[in-house]
N, C-alpha and C positions, 0 to 999 in steps of 0.2 A: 504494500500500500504506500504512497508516497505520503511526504509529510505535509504537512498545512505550512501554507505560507504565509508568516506575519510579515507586514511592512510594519516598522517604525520611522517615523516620521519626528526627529529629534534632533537639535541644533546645537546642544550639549554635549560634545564626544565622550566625556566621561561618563553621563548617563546612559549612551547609544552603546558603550560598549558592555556598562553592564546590562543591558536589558538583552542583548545579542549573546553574550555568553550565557545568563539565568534561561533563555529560551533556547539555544542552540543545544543545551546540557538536557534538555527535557525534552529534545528530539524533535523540534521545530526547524523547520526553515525559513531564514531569516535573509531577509533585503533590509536595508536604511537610505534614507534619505535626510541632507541637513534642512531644508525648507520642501514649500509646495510648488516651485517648479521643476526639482529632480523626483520631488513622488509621483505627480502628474507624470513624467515619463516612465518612471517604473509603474504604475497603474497604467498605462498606454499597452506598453509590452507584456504584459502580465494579471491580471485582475485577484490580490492577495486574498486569502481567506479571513483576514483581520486587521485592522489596523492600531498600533497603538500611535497616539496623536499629540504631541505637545501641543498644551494652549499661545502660550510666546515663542513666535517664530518670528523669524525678520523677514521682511515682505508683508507677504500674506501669513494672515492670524489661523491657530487651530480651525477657530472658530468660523473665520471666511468660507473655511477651505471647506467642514463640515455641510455651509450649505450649498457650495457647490457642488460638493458629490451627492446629496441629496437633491438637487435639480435634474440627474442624469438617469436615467431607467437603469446603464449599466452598473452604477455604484449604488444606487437609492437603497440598497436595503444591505450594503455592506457594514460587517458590523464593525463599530469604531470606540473604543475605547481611551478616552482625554485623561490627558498625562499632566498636568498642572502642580505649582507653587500655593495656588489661590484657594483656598481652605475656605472660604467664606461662604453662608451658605448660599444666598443672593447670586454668588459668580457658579455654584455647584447645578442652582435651578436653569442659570441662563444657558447654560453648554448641556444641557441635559434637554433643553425647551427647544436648542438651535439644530439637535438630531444626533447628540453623543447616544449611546446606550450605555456606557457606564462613566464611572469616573475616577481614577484612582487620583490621589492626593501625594506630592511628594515632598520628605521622602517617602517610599515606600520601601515593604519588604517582598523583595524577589519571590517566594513563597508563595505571597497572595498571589501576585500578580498572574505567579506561572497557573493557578489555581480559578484564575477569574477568566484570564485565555481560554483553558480547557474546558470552562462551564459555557462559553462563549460559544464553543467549536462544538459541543455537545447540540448545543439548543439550533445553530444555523446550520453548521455543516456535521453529520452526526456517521456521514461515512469517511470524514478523516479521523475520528476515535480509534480504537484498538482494542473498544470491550467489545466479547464472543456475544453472538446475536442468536436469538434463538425464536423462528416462529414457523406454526403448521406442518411440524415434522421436519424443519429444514434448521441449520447447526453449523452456522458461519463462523469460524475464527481468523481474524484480520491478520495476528500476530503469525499462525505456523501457515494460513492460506492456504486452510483445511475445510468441507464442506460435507456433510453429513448430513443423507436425504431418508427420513424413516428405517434411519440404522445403516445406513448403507452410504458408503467412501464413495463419493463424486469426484470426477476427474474435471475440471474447469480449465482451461489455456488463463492465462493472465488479465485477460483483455475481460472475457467473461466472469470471472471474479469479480473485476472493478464495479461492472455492472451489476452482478446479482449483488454485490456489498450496496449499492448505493439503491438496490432498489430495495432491500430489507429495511434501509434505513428511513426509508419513504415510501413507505407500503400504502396500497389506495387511491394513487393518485398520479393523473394521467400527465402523461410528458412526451412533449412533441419532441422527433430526433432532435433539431436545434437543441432545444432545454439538455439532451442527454450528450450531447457533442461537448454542452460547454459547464455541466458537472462534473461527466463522467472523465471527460479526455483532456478539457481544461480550457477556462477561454483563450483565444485569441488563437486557436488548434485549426488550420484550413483540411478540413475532411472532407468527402462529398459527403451526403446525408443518410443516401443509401447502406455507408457501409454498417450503420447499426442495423439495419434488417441483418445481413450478415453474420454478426454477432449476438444478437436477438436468436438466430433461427439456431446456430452452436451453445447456447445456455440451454436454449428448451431442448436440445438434443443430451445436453449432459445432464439436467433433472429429467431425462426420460424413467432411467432407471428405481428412480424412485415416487416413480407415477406423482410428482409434483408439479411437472412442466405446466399442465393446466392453471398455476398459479398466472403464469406469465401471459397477459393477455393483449390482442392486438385492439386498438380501435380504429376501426377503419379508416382513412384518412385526417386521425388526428394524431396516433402517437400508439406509448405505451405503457400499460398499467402493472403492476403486481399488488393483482388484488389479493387479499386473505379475508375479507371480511364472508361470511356464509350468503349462500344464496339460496 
């Protein structure tokens, strides 16, 4: 499974390098940037799974920058986390009202942080985690990328993992190839679209064996679901 990628977006090198090695140690992948015109291009090249955000930057403010990415459909629901000096609660409510979703105070302890990331990653992106997934006879483990279909060792290619891991984690719910191109394989990924039928038709061929493939459902001309809910 590859790791999640935080951007830190920090003009402090002393702080940027510890917040790089607290997260690099915890098995993150980690970009920086000292202001918001090098995160702008690393967000251009890349779309992070997190950000953490200094409020005092030169140029442009956390806070600017917070409702720019919330103006754009491709960042609006990235989650971003404000890195600030400003304890007050007035300045906590305003960066929190302008579109942070949390906000740590500094200094902080590495600890939480790595701790607030990870609760972060669980609730948006919950197929870059590493706890074993277990639903309707089916027994995913992220860590040995091992797959266990009503008692029975499924053989998956890598590619199809990716996918069954990410559709465990968002079971119900219908997704157009696009959607699955730029969860599963990653934005800014030039793929045709077709090749997830492809790999779509290799997963339902590798749960055959455990007569679960029926999990994995087509909708005609809109995408693909993994339902579990009974019918």
């Amino acid at each position: 499974m590859s790791k999640a990628n935080i951007l830190i977006v920090e003009d402090e090198n002393s702080i940027t390098t510890l917040i790089r090695f607290t997260l690099e140690q915890a098995g993150f992948e980690v970009r920086s940037a000292e202001n918001v015109v090098q995160a702008r291009t690393l967000i251009n090249r890349q779309l992070p799974q997190l950000i953490l955000l200094d409020w005092m930057l030169p140029g442009v403010s956390g806070v600017e920058f917070i409702k720019e990415l919330r103006a754009h459909s491709r960042t609006q629901n990235l989650p971003i986390i404000l890195l600030t000096a400003r304890s007050d609660e007035l300045d906590k409510e305003k960066g929190l009202n302008t579109g942070a979703d949390d906000y740590v105070t500094k200094p902080f302890s590495p600890r939480e942080l790595v701790a607030r990331v990870n609760a972060f990653l669980r609730r948006y992106a919950p197929h870059k985690t590493e706890k074993p997934i277990e639903m309707k006879g089916l027994i995913l483990d992220p860590i040995n990328k091992t797959v266990m279909g009503n008692g029975i060792s499924l053989i998956l290619g890598a590619t199809e993992f990716k996918l069954l891991h990410f559709f465990m984690t968002h079971p119900n719910r219908l997704y157009s190839r696009t959607q699955l191109l730029d969860f599963v394989w990653g934005d800014h990924v030039f793929m045709e679209e077709r090749t997830i039928d492809v790999h779509i038709r290799r997963l339902r061929q590798a749960l055959e064996p455990s007569q679960l493939d029926s999990l994995l459902q087509t909708v005609r001309g809109s995408g693909y679901r993994f339902n579990t809910e009974e019918t």
